[in-house]
C-alpha positions as CSV (number, residue, x, y, z in Angstrom):
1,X,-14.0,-1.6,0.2
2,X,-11.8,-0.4,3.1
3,X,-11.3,3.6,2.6
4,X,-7.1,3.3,3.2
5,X,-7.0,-0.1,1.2
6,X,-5.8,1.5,-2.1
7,X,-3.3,3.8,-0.4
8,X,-1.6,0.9,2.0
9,X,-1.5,-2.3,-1.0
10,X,0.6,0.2,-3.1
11,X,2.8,1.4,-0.2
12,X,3.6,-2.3,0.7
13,X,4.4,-3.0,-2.9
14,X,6.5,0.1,-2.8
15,X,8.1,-1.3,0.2
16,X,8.7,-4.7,-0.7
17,X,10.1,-2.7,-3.8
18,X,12.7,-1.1,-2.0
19,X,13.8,-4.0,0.4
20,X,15.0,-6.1,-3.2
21,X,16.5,-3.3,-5.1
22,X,19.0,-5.5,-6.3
23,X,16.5,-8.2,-7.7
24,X,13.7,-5.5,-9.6
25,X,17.0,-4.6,-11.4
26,X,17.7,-7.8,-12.8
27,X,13.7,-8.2,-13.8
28,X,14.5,-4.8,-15.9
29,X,17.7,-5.8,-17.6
30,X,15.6,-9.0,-19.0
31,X,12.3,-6.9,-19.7
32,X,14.8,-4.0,-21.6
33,X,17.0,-6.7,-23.7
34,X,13.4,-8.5,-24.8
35,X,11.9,-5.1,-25.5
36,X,14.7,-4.2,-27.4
37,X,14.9,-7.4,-29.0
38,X,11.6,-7.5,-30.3
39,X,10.7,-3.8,-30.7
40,X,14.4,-2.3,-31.5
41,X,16.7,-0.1,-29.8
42,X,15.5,3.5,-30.4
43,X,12.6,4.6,-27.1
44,X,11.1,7.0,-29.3
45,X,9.5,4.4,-31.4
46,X,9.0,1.3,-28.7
47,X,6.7,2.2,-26.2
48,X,7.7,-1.0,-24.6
49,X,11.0,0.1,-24.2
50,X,10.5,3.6,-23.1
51,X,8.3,1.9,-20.1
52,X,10.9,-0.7,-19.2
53,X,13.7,2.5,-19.5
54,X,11.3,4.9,-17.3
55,X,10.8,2.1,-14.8
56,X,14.9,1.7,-14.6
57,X,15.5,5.5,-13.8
58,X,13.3,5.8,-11.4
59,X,14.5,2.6,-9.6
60,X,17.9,4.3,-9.6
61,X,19.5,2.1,-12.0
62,X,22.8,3.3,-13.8
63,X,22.5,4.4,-17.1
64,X,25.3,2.3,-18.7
65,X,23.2,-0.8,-17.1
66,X,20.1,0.7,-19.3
67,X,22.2,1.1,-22.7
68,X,24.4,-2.6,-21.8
69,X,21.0,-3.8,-21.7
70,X,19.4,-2.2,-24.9
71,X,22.8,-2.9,-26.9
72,X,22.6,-6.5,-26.0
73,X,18.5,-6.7,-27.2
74,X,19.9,-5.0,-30.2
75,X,22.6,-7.1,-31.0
76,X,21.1,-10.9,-29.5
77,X,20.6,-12.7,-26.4
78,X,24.0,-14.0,-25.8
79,X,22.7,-17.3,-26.1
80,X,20.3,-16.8,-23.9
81,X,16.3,-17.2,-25.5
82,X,13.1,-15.6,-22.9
83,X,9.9,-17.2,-23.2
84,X,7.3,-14.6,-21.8
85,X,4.7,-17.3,-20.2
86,X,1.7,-16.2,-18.1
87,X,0.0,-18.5,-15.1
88,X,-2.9,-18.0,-13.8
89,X,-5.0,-19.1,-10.6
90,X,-6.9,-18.5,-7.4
91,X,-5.6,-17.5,-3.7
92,X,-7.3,-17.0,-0.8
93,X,-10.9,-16.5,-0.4
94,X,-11.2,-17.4,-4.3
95,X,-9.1,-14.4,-5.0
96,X,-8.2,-14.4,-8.8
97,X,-3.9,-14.5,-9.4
98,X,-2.1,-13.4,-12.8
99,X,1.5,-14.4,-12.9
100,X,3.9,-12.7,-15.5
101,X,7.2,-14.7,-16.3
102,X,9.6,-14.5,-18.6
103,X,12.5,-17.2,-18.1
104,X,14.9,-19.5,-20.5
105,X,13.1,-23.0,-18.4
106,X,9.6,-23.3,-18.6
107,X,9.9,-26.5,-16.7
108,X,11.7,-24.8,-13.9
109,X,9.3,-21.7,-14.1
110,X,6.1,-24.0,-13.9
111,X,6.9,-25.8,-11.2
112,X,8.0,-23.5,-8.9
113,X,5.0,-21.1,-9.5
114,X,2.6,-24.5,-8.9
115,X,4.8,-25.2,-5.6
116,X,3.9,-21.4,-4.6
117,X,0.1,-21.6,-5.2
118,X,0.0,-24.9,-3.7
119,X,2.5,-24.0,-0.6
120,X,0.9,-20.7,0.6
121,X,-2.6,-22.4,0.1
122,X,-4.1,-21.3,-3.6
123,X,-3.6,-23.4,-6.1
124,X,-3.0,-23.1,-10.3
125,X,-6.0,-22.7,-13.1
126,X,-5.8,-23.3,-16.6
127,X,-4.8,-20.6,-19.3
128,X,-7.5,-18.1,-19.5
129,X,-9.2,-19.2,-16.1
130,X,-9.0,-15.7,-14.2
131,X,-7.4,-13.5,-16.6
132,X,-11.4,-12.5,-18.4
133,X,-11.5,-10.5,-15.4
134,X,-9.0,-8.1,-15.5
135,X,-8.6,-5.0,-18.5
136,X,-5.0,-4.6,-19.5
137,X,-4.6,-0.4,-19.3
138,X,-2.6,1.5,-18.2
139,X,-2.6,3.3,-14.5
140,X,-1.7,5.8,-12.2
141,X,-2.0,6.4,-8.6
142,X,-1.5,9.4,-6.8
143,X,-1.2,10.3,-2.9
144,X,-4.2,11.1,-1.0
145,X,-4.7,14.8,-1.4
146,X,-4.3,15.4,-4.9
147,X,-6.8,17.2,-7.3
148,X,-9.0,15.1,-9.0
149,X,-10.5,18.0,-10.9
150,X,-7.0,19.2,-12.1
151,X,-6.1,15.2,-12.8
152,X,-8.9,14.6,-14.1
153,X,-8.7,18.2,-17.2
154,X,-4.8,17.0,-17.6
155,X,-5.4,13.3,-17.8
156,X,-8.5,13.3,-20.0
157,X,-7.3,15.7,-22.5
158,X,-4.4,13.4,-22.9
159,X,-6.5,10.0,-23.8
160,X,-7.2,8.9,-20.2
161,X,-10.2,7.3,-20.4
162,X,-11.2,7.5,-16.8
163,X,-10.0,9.6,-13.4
164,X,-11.1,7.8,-10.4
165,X,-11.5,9.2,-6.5
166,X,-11.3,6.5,-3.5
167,X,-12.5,6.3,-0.2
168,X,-9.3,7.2,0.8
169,X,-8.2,10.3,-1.1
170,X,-6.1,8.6,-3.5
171,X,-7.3,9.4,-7.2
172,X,-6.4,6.8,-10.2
173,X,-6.0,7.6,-13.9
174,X,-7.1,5.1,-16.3
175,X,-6.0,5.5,-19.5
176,X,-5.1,2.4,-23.0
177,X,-2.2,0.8,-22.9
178,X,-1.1,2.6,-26.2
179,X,-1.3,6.4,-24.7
180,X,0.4,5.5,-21.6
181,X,3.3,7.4,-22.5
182,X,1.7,10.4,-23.5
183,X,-1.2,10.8,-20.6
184,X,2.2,10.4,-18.6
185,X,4.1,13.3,-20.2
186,X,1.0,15.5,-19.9
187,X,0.3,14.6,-16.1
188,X,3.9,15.5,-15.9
189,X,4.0,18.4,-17.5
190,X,0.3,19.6,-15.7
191,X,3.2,19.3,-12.4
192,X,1.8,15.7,-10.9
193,X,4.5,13.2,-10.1
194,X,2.6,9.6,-9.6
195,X,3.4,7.3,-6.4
196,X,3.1,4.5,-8.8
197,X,2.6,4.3,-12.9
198,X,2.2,1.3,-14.9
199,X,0.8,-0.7,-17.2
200,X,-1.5,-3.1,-15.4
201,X,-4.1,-6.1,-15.3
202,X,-7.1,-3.9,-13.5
203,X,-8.9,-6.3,-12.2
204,X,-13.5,-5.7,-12.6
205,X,-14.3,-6.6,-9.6
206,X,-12.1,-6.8,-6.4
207,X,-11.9,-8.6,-3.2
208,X,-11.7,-7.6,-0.1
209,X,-9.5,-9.8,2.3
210,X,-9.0,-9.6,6.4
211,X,-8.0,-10.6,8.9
212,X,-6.1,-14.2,9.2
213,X,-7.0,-14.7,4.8
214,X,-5.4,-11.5,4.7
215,X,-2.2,-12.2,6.0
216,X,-2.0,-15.8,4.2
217,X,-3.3,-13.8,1.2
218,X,0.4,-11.8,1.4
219,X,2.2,-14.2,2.2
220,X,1.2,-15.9,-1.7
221,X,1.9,-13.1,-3.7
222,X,5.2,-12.1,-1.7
223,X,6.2,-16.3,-2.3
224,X,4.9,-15.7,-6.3
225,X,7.2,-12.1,-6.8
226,X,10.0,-13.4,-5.1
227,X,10.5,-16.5,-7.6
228,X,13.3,-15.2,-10.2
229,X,11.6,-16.0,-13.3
230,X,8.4,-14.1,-11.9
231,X,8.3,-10.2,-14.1
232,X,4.9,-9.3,-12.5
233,X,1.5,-10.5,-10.0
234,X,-1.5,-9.1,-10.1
235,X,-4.0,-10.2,-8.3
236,X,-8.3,-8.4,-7.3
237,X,-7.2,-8.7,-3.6
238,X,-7.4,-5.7,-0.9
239,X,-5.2,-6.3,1.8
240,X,-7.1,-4.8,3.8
241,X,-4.3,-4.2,7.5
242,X,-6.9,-2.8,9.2
C-alpha cells in the first residue's frame, strides 16, 4: 500500500465534505429524525443519536436544526416513512462498493444507484455479494505525527480493540461499534482531537488503485455520494494520487 494513501483518501473525503456543506446537512437531519424515531429522543441513552448529533456539531450545523430534527423523530415523520436500504457492488479493478441509503422511493433509489455503477463503469451485486468483506467497527484517524503509544494506553483502556500505525504516520483506532462513544470521550479527554471518527464498514483486505483506474475509481464513488438518497459509501479502494 502507498505510504500517503491513508492520509490523502480521508483528506479528499474531507474536502469533498466541505465543498457540499449544504447537502451533508440534509443527510443528518434524516439520519437524526430516524435515530430519534427508532431509538428516542434522549443522547444519553441512543448511541445512534449521540453519533448522528456529534457528526452535526462538528459539521457546523445550528443547534435548533439538531433539536427540530430530534423533536420531529420524537413526535413522527410528517408523513414522511425512510426505508434504510443497503446496495452493494464492484468498481474498478474489482474493487468491492457498499452503498448506505435511506429514502421514502426505493424505486427511485435503486435505479439511480444501478445508473451510477453502470455509468462510471462498475456495476451492481446482489445483497450480501461484497459486504462479507468488510467488519462494521468503529474508527478513528488521526494526522500523521501523532503518538501511537499514548493512542494506543488511552484507546485500549477504553475498549479499542486495536491501534494501528501506517506507512504514512497516520495511526487508526479500532474499536466495537457499541464503545464508540466512550473510546471517543476517553481519546478526548487523553487531549487527541481525530481528523475523522466514525462508525465504518473496514474493509479486510484493500485495493490499491492508479493511475487512469484510479481516477475512474473517484469518479464512482463521487457519482454514488452525490445521489440524494445516498447516507454513506464505502468502498476497499486506495486512491492512490501519486
Amino acid at each position: 500500500m502507498a505510504g500517503h494513501s491513508k492520509w490523502a483518501n480521508i483528506k479528499h473525503k474531507k474536502a469533498a465534505t466541505d465543498a457540499k456543506r449544504g447537502k451533508i446537512w440534509t443527510r443528518l437531519i434524516k439520519e437524526i429524525t430516524v435515530a430519534a424515531r427508532l431509538g428516542g429522543g434522549e443522547i444519553d441513552s441512543n448511541p445512534r443519536l449521540r453519533l448522528a448529533v456529534d457528526k452535526a456539531t462538528d459539521a457546523n450545523m445550528p443547534k435548533d436544526n439538531i433539536q427540530r430534527a430530534i423533536q420531529r423523530g420524537v413526535g413522527g415523520l410528517e408523513g414522511v416513512n425512510y426505508e434504510e436500504i443497503r446496495y452493494e457492488g464492484y468498481g474498478i479493478g474489482g474493487a468491492a462498493v457498499i452503498v448506505d441509503t435511506m429514502t421514502d422511493n426505493r424505486t427511485r433509489t435503486v435505479a439511480e444507484v444501478r445508473h451510477a455503477f453502470s455509468k462510471f463503469g462498475g456495476n451492481m451485486g446482489q445483497d450480501g455479494s461484497v459486504s462479507f468483506m468488510f467488519t462494521q467497527c468503529g474508527l478513528f484517524l488521526f494526522a500523521p505525527g501523532a503518538s501511537e503509544d499514548a493512542l494506543m494506553e488511552a484507546g485500549l483502556e477504553a475498549g479499542a480493540d486495536d491501534v494501528i500505525g501506517n506507512e504514512d504516520g497516520s495511526v487508526e483506532v479500532v474499536c466495537p461499534p457499541n464503545v464508540f462513544a466512550q473510546v471517543k470521550s476517553a481519546l478526548e479527554a487523553a487531549g487527541f482531537k481525530a481528523e475523522n471518527a466514525e462508525i465504518t464498514m473496514k474493509p479486510q483486505n484493500e485495493v490499491v488503485l492508479t493511475g487512469d483506474d484510479a481516477a475512474r475509481m473517484q469518479k464512482l464513488l463521487d457519482a454514488l455520494e452525490n445521489l440524494d438518497d445516498v447516507q454513506e459509501v464505502f468502498s476497499n479502494a486506495i486512491i492512490d494520487e501519486a
